[in-house]
TIKE-786764 format. One record per residue (C-alpha): chain; residue in one letter; residue number from 0; x, y, z. Coordinates in pm, 1 decimal. Example, Ala and Ser with C-alpha at 12.3 -4.5 7.8 and 13.67 -1.06 7.14 Angstrom:
# residues 2
<chain A; res A; n 0; x 1230.0; y -450.0; z 780.0>
<chain A; res S; n 1; x 1367.0; y -106.0; z 714.0>
***
This chain:
# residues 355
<chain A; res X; n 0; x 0.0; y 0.0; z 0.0>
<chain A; res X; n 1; x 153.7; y 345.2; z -93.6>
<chain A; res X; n 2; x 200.9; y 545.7; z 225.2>
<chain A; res X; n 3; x 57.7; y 855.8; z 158.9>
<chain A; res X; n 4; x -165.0; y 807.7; z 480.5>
<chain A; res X; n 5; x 9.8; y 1066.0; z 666.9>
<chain A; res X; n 6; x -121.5; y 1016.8; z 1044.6>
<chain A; res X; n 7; x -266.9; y 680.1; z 985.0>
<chain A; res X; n 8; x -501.0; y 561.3; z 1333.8>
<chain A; res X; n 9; x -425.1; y 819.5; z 1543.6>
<chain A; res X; n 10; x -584.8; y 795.6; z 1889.7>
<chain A; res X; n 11; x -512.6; y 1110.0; z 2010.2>
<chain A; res X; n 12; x -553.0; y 1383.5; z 2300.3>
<chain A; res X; n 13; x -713.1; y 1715.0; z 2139.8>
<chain A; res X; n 14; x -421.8; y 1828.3; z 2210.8>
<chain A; res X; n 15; x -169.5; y 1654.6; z 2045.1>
<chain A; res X; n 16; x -428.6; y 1583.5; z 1743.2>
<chain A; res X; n 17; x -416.6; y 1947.5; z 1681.6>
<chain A; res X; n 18; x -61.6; y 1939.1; z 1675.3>
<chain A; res X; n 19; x -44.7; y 1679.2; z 1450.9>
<chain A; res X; n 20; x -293.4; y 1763.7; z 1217.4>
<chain A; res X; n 21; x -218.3; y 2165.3; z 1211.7>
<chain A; res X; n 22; x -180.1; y 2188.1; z 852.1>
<chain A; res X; n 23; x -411.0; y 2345.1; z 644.2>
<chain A; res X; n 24; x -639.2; y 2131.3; z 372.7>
<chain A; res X; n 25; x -539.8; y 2258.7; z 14.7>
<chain A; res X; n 26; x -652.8; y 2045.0; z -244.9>
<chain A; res X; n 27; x -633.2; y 2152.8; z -598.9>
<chain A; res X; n 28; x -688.4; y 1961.9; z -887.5>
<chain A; res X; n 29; x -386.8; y 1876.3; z -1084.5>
<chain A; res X; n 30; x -369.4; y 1912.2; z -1524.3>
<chain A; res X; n 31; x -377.8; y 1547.8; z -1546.5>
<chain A; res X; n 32; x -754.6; y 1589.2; z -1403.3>
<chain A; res X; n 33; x -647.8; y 1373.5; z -1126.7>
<chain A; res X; n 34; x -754.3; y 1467.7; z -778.8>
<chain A; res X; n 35; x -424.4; y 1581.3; z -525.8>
<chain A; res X; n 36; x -453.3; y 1762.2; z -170.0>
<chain A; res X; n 37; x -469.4; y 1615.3; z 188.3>
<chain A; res X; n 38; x -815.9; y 1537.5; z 348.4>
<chain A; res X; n 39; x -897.7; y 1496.1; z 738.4>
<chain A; res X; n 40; x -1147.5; y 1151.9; z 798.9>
<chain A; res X; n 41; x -1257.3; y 1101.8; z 1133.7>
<chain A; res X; n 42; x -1336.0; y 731.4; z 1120.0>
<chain A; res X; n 43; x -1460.9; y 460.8; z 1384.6>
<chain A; res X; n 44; x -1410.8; y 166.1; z 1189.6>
<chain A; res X; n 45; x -1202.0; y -121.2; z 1358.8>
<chain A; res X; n 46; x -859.7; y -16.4; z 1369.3>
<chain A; res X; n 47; x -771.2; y -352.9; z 1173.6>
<chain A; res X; n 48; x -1003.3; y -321.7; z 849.9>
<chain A; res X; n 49; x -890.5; y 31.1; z 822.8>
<chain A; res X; n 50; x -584.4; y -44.7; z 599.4>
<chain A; res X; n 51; x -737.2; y -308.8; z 378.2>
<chain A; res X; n 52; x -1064.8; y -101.0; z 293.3>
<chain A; res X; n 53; x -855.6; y 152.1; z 189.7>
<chain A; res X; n 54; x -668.0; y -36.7; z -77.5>
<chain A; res X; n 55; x -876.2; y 45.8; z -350.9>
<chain A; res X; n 56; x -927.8; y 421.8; z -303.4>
<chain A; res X; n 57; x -486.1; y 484.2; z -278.3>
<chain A; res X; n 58; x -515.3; y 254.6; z -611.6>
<chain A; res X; n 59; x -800.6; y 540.1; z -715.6>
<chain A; res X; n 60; x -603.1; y 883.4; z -602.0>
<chain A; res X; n 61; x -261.3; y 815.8; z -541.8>
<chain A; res X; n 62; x -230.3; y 1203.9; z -462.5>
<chain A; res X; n 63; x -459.7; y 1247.9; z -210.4>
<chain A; res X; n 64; x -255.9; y 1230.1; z 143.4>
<chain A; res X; n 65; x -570.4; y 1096.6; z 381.2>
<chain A; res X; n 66; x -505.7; y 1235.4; z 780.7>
<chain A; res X; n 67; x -717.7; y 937.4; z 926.7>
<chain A; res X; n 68; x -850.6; y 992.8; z 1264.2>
<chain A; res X; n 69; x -969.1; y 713.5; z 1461.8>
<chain A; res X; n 70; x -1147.4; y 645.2; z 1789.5>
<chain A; res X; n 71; x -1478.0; y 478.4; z 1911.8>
<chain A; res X; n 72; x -1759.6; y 600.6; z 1815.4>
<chain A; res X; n 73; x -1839.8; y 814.8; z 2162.3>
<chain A; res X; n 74; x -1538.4; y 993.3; z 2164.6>
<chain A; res X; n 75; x -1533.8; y 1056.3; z 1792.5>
<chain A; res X; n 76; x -1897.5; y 1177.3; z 1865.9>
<chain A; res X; n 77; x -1790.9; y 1384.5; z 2169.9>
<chain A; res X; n 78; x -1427.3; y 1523.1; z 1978.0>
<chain A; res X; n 79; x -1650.8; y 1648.3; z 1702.0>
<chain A; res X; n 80; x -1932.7; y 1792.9; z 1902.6>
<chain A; res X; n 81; x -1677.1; y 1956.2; z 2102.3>
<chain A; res X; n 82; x -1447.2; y 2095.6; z 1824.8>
<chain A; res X; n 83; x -1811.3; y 2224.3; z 1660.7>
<chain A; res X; n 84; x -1752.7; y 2451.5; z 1316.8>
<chain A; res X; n 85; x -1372.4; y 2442.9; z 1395.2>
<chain A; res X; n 86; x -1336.5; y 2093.8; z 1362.7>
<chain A; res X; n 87; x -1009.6; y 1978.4; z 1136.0>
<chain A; res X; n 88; x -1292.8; y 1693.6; z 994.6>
<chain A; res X; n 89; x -1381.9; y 1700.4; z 622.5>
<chain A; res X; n 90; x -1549.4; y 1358.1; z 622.7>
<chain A; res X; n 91; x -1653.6; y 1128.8; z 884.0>
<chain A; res X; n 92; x -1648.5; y 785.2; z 725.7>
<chain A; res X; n 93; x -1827.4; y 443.3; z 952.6>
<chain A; res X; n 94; x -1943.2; y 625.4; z 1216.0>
<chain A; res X; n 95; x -2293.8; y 558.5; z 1374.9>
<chain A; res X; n 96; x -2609.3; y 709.2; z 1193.4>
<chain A; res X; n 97; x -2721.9; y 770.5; z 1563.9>
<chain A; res X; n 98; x -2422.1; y 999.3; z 1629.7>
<chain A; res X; n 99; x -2441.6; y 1182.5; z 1284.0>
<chain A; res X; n 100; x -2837.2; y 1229.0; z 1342.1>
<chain A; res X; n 101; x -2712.6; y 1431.5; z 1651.7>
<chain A; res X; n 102; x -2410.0; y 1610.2; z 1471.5>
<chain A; res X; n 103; x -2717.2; y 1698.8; z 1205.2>
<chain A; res X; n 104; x -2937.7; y 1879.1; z 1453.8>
<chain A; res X; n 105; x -2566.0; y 2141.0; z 1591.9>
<chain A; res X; n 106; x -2576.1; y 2245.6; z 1169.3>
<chain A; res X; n 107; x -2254.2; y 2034.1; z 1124.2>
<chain A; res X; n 108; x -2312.6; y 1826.4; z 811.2>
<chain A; res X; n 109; x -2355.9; y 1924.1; z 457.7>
<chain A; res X; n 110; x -2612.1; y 1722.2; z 232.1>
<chain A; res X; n 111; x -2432.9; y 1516.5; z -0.8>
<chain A; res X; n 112; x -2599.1; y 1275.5; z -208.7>
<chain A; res X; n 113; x -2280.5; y 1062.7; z -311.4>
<chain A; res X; n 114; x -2273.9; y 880.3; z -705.7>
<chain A; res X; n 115; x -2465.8; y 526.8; z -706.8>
<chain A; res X; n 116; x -2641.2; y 603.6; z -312.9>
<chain A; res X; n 117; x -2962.9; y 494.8; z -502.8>
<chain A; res X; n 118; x -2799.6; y 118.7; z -470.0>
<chain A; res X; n 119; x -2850.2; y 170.5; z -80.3>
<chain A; res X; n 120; x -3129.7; y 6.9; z 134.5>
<chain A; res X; n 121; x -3364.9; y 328.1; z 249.0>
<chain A; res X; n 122; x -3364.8; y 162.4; z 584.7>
<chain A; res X; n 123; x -2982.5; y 269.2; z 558.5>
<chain A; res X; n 124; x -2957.5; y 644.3; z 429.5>
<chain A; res X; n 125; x -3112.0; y 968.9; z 466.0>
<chain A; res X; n 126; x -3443.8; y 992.3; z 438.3>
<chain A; res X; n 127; x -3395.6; y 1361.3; z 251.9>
<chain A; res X; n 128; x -3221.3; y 1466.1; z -75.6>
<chain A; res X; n 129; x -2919.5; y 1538.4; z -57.9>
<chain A; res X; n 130; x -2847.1; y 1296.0; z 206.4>
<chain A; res X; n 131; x -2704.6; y 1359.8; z 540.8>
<chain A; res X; n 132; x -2560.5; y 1042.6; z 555.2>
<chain A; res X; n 133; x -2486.3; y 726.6; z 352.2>
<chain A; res X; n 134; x -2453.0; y 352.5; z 527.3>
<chain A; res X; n 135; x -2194.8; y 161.3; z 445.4>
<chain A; res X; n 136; x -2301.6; y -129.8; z 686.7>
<chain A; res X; n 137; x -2477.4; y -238.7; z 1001.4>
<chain A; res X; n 138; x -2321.2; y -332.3; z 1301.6>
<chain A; res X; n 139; x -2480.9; y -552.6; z 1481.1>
<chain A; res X; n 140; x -2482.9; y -665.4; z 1863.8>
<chain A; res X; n 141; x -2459.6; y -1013.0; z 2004.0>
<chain A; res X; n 142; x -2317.5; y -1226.1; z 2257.8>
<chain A; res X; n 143; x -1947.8; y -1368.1; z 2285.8>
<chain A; res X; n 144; x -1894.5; y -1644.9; z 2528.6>
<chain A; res X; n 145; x -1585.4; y -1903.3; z 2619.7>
<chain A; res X; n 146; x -1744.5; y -2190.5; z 2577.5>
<chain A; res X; n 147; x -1432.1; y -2340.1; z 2741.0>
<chain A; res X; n 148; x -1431.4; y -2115.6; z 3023.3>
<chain A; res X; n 149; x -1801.5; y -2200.6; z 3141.5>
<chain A; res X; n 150; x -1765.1; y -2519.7; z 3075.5>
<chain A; res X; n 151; x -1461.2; y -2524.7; z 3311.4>
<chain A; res X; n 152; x -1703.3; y -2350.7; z 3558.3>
<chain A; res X; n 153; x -2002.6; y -2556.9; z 3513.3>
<chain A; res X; n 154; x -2192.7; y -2304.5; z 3366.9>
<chain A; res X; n 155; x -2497.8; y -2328.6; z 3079.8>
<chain A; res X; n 156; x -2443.3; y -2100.6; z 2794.3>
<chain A; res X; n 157; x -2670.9; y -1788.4; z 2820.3>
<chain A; res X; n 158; x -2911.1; y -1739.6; z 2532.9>
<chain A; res X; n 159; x -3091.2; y -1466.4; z 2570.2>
<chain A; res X; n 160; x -3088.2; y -1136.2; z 2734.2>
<chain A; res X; n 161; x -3291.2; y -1257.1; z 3033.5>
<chain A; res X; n 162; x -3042.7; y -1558.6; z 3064.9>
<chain A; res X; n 163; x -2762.6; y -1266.2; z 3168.7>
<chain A; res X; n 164; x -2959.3; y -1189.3; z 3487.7>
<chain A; res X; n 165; x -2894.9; y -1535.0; z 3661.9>
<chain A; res X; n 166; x -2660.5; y -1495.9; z 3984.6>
<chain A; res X; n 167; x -2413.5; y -1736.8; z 3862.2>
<chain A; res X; n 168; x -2304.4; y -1555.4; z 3635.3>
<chain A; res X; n 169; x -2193.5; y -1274.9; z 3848.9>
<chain A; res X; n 170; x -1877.3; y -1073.7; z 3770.1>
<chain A; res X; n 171; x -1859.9; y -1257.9; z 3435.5>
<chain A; res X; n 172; x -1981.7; y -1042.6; z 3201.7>
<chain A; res X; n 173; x -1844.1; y -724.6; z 2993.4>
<chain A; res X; n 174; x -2001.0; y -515.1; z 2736.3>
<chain A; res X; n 175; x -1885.4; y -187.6; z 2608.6>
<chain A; res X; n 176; x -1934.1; y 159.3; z 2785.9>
<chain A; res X; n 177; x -2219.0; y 369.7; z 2597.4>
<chain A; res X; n 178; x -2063.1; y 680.8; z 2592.0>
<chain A; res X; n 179; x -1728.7; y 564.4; z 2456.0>
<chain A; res X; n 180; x -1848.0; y 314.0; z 2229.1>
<chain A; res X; n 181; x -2106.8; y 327.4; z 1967.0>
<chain A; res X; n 182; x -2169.7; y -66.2; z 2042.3>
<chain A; res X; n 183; x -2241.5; y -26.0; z 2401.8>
<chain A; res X; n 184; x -2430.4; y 308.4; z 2296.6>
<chain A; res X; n 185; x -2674.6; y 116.5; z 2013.3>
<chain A; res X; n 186; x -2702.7; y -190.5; z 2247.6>
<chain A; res X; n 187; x -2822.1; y 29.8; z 2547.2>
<chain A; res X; n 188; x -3064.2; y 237.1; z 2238.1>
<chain A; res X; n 189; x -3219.1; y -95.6; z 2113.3>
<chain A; res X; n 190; x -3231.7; y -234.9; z 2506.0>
<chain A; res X; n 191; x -3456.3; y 66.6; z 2594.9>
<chain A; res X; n 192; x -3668.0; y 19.4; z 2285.0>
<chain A; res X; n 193; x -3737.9; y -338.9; z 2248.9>
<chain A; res X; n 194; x -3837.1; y -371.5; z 2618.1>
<chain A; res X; n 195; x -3947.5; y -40.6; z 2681.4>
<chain A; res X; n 196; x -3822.1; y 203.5; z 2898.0>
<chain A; res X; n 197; x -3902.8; y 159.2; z 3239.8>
<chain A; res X; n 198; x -3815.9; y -253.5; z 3195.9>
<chain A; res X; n 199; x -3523.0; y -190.7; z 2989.1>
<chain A; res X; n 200; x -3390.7; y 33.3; z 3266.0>
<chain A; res X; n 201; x -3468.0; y -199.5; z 3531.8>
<chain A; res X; n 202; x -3318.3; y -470.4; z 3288.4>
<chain A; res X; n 203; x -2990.5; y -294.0; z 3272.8>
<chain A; res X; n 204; x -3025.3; y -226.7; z 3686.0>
<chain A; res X; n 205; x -3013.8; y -595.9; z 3719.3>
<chain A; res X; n 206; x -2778.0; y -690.3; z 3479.0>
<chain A; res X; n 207; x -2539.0; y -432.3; z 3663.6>
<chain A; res X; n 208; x -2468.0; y -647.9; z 3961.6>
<chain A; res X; n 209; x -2330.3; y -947.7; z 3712.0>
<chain A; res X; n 210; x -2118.0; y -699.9; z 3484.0>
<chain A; res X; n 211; x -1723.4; y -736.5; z 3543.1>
<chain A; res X; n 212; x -1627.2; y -400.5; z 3357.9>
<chain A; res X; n 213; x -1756.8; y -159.9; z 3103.8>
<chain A; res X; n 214; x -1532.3; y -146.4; z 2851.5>
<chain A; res X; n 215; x -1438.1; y 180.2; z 2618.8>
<chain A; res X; n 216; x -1424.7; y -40.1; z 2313.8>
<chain A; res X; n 217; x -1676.0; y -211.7; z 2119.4>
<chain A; res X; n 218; x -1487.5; y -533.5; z 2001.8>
<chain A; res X; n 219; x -1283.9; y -537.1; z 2380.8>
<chain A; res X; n 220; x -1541.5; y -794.0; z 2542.3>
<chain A; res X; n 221; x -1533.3; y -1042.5; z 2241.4>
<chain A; res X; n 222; x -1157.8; y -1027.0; z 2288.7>
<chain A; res X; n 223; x -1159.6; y -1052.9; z 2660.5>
<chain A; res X; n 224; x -1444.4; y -1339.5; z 2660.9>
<chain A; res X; n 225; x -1188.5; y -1518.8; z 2398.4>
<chain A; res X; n 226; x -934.3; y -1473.9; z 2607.4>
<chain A; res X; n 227; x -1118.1; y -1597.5; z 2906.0>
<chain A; res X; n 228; x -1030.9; y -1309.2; z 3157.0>
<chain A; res X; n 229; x -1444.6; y -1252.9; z 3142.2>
<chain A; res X; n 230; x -1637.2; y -1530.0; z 2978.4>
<chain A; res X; n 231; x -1910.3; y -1342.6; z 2818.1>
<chain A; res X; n 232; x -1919.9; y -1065.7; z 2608.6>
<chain A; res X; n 233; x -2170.8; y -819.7; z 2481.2>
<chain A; res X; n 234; x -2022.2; y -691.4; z 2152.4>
<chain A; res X; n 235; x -2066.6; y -705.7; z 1794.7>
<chain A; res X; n 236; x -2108.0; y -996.9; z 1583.5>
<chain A; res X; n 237; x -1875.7; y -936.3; z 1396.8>
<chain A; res X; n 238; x -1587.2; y -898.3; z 1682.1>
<chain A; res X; n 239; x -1697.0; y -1238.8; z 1796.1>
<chain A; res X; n 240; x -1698.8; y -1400.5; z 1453.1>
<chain A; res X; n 241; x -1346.6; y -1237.9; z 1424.6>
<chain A; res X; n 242; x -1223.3; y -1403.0; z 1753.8>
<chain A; res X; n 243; x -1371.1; y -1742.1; z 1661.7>
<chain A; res X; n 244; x -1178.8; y -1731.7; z 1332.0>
<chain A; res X; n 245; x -855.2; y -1677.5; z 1481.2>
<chain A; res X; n 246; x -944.5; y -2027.6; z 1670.5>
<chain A; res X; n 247; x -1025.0; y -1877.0; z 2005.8>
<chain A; res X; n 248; x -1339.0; y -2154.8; z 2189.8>
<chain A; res X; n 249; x -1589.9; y -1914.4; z 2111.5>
<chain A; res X; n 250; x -1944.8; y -1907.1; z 2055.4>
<chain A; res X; n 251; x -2188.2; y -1611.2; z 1876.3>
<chain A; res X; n 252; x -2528.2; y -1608.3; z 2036.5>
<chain A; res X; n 253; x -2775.1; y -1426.6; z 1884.1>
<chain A; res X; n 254; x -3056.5; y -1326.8; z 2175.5>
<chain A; res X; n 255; x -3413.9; y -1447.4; z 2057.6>
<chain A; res X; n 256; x -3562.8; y -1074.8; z 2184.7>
<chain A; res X; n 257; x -3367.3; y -907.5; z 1873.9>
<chain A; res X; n 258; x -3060.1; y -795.5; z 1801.7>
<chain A; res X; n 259; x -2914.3; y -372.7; z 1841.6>
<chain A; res X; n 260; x -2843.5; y -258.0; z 1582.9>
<chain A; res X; n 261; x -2676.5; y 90.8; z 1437.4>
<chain A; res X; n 262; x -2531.6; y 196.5; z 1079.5>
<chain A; res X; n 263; x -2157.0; y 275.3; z 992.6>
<chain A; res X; n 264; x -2213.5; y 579.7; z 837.9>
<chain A; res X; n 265; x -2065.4; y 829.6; z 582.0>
<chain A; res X; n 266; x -2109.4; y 1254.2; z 589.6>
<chain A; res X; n 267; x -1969.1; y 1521.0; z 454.2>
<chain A; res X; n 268; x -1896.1; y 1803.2; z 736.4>
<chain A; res X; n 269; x -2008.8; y 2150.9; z 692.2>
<chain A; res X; n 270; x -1758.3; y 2410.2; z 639.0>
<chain A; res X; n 271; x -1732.2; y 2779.5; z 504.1>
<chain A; res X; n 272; x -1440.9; y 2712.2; z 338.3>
<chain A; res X; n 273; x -1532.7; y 2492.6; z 17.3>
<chain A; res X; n 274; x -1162.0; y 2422.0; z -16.9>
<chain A; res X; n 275; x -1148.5; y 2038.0; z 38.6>
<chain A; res X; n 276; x -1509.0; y 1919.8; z -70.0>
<chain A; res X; n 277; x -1395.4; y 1825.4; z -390.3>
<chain A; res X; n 278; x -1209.6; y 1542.3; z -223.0>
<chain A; res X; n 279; x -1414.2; y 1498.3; z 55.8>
<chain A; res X; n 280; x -1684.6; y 1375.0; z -184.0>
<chain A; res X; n 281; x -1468.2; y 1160.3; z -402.5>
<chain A; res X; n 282; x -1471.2; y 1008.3; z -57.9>
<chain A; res X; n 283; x -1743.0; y 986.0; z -13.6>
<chain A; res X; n 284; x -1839.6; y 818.8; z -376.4>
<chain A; res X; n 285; x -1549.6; y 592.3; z -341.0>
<chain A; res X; n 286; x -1700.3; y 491.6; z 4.2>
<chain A; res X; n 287; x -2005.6; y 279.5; z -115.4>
<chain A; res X; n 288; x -1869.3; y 162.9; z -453.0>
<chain A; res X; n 289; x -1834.1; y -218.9; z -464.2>
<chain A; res X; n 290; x -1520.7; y -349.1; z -421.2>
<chain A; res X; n 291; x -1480.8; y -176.3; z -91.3>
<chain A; res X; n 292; x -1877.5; y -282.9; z -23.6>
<chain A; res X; n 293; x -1765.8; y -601.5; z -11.0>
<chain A; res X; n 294; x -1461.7; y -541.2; z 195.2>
<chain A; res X; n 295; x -1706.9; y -414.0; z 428.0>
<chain A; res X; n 296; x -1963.1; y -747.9; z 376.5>
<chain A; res X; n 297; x -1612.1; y -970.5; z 430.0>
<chain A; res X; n 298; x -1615.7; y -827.5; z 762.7>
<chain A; res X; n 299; x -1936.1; y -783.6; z 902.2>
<chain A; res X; n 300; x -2156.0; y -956.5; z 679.5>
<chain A; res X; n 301; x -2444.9; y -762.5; z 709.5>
<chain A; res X; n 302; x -2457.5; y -469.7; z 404.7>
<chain A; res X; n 303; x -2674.7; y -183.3; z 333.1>
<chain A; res X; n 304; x -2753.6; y -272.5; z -1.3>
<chain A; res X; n 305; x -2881.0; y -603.5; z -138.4>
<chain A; res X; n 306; x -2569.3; y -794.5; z -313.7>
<chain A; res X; n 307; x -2449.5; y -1187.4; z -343.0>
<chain A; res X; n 308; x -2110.9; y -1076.7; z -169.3>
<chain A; res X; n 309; x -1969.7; y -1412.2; z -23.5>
<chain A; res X; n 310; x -2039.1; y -1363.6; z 330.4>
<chain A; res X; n 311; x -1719.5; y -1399.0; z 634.8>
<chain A; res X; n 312; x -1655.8; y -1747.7; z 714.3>
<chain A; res X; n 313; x -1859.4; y -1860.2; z 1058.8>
<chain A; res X; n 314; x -2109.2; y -1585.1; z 1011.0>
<chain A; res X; n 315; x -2407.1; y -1676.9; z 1156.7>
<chain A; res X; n 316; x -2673.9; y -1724.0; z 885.0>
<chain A; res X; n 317; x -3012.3; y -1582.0; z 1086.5>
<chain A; res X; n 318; x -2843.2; y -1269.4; z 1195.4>
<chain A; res X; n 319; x -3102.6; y -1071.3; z 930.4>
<chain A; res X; n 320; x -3373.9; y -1254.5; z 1081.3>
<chain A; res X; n 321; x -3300.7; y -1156.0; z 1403.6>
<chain A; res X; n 322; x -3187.3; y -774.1; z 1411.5>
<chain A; res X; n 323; x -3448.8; y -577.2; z 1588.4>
<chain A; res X; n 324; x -3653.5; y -405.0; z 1283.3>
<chain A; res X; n 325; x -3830.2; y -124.0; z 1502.0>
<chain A; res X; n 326; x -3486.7; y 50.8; z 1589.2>
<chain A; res X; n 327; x -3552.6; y 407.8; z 1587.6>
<chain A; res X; n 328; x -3210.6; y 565.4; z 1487.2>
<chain A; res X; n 329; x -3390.1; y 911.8; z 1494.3>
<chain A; res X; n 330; x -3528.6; y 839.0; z 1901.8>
<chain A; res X; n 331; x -3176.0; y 704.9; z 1985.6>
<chain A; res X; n 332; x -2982.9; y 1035.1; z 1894.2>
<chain A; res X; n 333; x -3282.3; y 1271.8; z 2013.8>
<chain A; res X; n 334; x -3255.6; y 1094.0; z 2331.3>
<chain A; res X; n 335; x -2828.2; y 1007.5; z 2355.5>
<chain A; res X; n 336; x -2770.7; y 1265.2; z 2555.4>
<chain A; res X; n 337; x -3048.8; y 1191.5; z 2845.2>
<chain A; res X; n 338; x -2961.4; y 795.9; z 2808.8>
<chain A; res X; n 339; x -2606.7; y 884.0; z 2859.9>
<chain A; res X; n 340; x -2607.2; y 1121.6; z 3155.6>
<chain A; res X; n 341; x -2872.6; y 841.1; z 3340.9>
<chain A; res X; n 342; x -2664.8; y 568.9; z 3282.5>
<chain A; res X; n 343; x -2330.1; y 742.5; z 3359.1>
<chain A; res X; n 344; x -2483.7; y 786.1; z 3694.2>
<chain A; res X; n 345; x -2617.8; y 467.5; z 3766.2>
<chain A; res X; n 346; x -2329.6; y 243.4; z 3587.8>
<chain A; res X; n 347; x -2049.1; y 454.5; z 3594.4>
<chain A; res X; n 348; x -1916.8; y 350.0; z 3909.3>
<chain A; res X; n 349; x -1790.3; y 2.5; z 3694.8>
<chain A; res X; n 350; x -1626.5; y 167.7; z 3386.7>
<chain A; res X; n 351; x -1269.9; y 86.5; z 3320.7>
<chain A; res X; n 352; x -990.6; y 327.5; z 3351.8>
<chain A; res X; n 353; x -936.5; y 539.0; z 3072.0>
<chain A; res X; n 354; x -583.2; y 514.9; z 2896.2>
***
């Protein structure tokens, strides 16, 4: 892969982002009609697929010097809410709708309806021309255990939500933190909507006392739980696939009450100066072509647009079937900020450090 990724996965303070990424954008477009500049993408994507997803667009535009941010979701949400109109951001590429819904109501994204979006699922885009935001694919929740590990315990394998609540499984469990991770954030979204409210806060009260940590990663509890240091992991699918391909004694169960649910999303941020959108939606076009599609099926195999892609090896089949289809995206960023502040003060108190 040319290495014209110039700050390539940074997880950053403010601080020494800004220092890092200082420069000012200046793309200009070159007499060969070829596209050259540098452009700032604050990403969530899994640090790992990063590099291979973006194989085909350095094989595209060789002269366009990417500045990739990356974090969780929640802090990406929180950097860019935070930074506001003076954010270094030209694109945000695989973040959650959820979050950009939000970001859409402070006036920070520009409509951009990106070349061959009509191939999208309209469960999975903008409901508006231009769009707001573009899907690339949806992660999905699930749950990771050791099968190993409980067996060594004599424990059943949990199989639904409700299974999580028994006492013996106390101190075994991890799922992510909602405010630092878009996984733990959708999972807590989809909890409050497919039991309700006042259950799904009582659920999560209960299912408190048997939670080990909260972690500020998404994919941490399917690596923990494969690693055995907590048995069980609420995570996504795909982390868990991921883990059991690697040959860790792991196990995907789907819970038969439905399955969270969020989309990776793709926006263009608003800006008065025009300088980089030129790039930024070449981006943004290049995001939901097809080979990188399927990159994106390879890994989570679950897409926003209907395809034959081959789907990841040990992917459970009856994930669609499963996925909750009432998510609200729209009620889960309206309402992020109440969910978040109520659950920081009831859960909080089990969070793990911060590094």
């Amino acid at each position: 892969m040319k290495n014209h990724i110039k700050k390539s996965l940074l997880v950053l303070s403010t601080a020494a982002f800004l220092a890092a990424c200082g420069k000012e954008e200046t793309a200009e477009n070159a007499n060969n009609g070829n596209l050259s500049g540098e452009l700032t993408v604050y990403t969530a994507i899994e640090e790992e697929l990063i590099p291979q997803y973006l194989e085909t667009f350095e094989e595209k535009y060789p002269d366009i010097d990417l500045n990739i941010v990356r974090d969780s979701t929640g802090i990406i949400t929180a950097k860019l809410l935070a930074e506001g109109k003076n954010t270094k951001a030209d694109v945000i590429w695989g973040v959650a709708a959820s979050s950009l819904l939000e970001l859409e109501s402070k006036d920070m994204i520009e409509g951009y309806t990106p070349a061959e979006s009509d191939k999208i699922n309209p469960l999975y885009k903008d409901n508006e021309e231009p769009l707001k935001w573009t899907g690339n694919v949806v992660a999905i929740t699930g749950i990771t255990v050791n099968k190993e590990e409980l067996k060594k315990k004599g424990l059943d394998i949990p199989e639904t939500y409700e299974d999580l609540l028994k006492p013996e499984y106390k101190g075994l469990i991890v799922m992510p933190h909602p405010a630092s991770s878009g996984t733990g954030f959708l999972t807590v979204s989809s909890w409050l909507q497919i039991m309700g409210e006042e259950k799904g806060w009582d659920y999560m009260t209960r299912l408190h006392e048997n939670i080990g940590t909260y972690t500020h990663s998404g994919s941490k509890p399917a690596k923990l739980a494969a690693a055995g240091e907590y048995p069980i992991g609420i995570s996504l699918v795909y982390s868990g696939v991921q883990q059991k391909q690697e040959g860790a004694p792991v196990e995907i169960i789907l819970p038969k009450e439905g399955l969270g649910w969020d989309v990776e999303a793709n926006a263009l941020i608003k800006k008065d100066d025009k300088e980089s959108d030129e790039l930024a939606e070449a981006f943004l076009d290049w995001a939901i072509t097809d080979d990188v599609m399927k990159e994106y099926y390879k890994a989570y195999g679950f897409s926003t647009m209907d395809n034959n892609f081959e789907k990841a090896e040990r992917f459970p089949e009856e994930v669609g079937e499963k996925i909750y289809k009432e998510n609200n995206l729209k009620w889960a960023a309206e309402n992020r900020g109440i969910i978040l502040d109520k659950w920081e003060k009831q859960y909080g108190s089990k969070a793990e450090p911060k590094q």
